[in-house]
N, C-alpha and C positions, 0 to 999 in steps of 0.2 A: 916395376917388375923387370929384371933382368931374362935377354932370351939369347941362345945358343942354338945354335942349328947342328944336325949330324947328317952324314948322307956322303955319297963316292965323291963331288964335286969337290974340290981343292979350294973353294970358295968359303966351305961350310967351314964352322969352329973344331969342330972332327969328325975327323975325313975318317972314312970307313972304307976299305977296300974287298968289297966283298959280292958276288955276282947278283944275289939278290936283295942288296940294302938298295934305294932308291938316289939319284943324284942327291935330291932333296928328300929327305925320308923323314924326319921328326925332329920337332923342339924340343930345349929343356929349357923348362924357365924357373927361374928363383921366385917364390912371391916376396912379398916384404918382409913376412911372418919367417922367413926363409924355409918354407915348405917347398921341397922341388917336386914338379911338373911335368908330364912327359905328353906330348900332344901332336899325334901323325898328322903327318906333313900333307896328307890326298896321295903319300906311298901304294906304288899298285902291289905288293906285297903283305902291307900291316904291321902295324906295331902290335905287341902283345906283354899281356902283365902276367908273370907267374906268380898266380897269389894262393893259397890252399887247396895247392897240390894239384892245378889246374894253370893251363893257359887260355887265356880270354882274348881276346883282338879289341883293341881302346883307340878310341878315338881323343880322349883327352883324361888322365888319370894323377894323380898325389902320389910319391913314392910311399912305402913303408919300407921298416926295416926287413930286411928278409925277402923281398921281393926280387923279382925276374924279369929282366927287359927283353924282349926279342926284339930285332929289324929285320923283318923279313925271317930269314934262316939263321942271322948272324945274334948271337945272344951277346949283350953288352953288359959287362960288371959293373955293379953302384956304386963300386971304388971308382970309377973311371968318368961315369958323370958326375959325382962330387967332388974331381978333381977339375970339372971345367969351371967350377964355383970360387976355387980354391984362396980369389982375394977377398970374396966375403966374408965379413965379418959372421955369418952365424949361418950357416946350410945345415939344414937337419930333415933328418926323414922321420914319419909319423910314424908312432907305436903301432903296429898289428894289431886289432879288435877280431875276435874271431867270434861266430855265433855261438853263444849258449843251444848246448843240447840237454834238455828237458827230460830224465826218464820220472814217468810215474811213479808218485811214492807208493811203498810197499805198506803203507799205516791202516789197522785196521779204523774203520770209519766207526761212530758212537754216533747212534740212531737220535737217542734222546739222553745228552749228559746232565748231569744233575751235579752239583756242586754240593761238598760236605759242609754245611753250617759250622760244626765245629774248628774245621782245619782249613778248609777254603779250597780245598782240593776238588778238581772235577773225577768224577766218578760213575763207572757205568753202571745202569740200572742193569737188573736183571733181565733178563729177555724169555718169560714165559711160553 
């Protein structure tokens, strides 16, 4: 695993000059799989993930496509951490899985179906 530091120190792989990113604020690490990694540093601040129209505060999270870094107040582009990667052979972010939302179907329900011998069709009995 390849790891990349961000944060104000001149030290770090990028340097962030911004009043509330931390000396030492967050890593980015590559895994093998080349899935990148964004994992706060003990920033007194927080990292944060903008993912379905919310920000979250993460202590260690997998980029996706379409996602939102924050350092503190400073929002960083995922152009900009996939270009600290940039002599890897294979940096990729993970497809967006969003949750299925369920509405009840509208289908009338058939109490007792009975199937037509001739045609093989279900078929509702009559309901006296």
């Amino acid at each position: 695993m390849k790891q990349k530091t961000c944060g104000r120190d001149p030290a770090c792989d990028l340097v962030i000059e911004h009043p509330s990113v931390s000396r030492f604020h967050a890593r980015i690490e590559l895994a093998e799989d080349g899935v990148v990694w964004v994992q706060d540093d003990a920033s007194s601040n927080g990292t944060f993930l903008h993912r379905c129209d919310s920000w979250t505060r993460i202590g260690k999270a997998s980029l996706c496509i379409g996602d939102g870094i924050r350092l503190g107040e400073y929002e960083l582009p995922l152009e900009q951490i996939t270009a600290l990667f940039s002599g890897a052979a294979k940096v990729r972010l993970r497809t967006r899985r969003f949750p299925f939302q369920v509405k009840p179907a509208t289908v009338e329900r058939i109490d007792k179906p009975r199937r037509n011998p001739a045609t093989g069709r279900v078929e509702e009995q009559s309901r006296d």
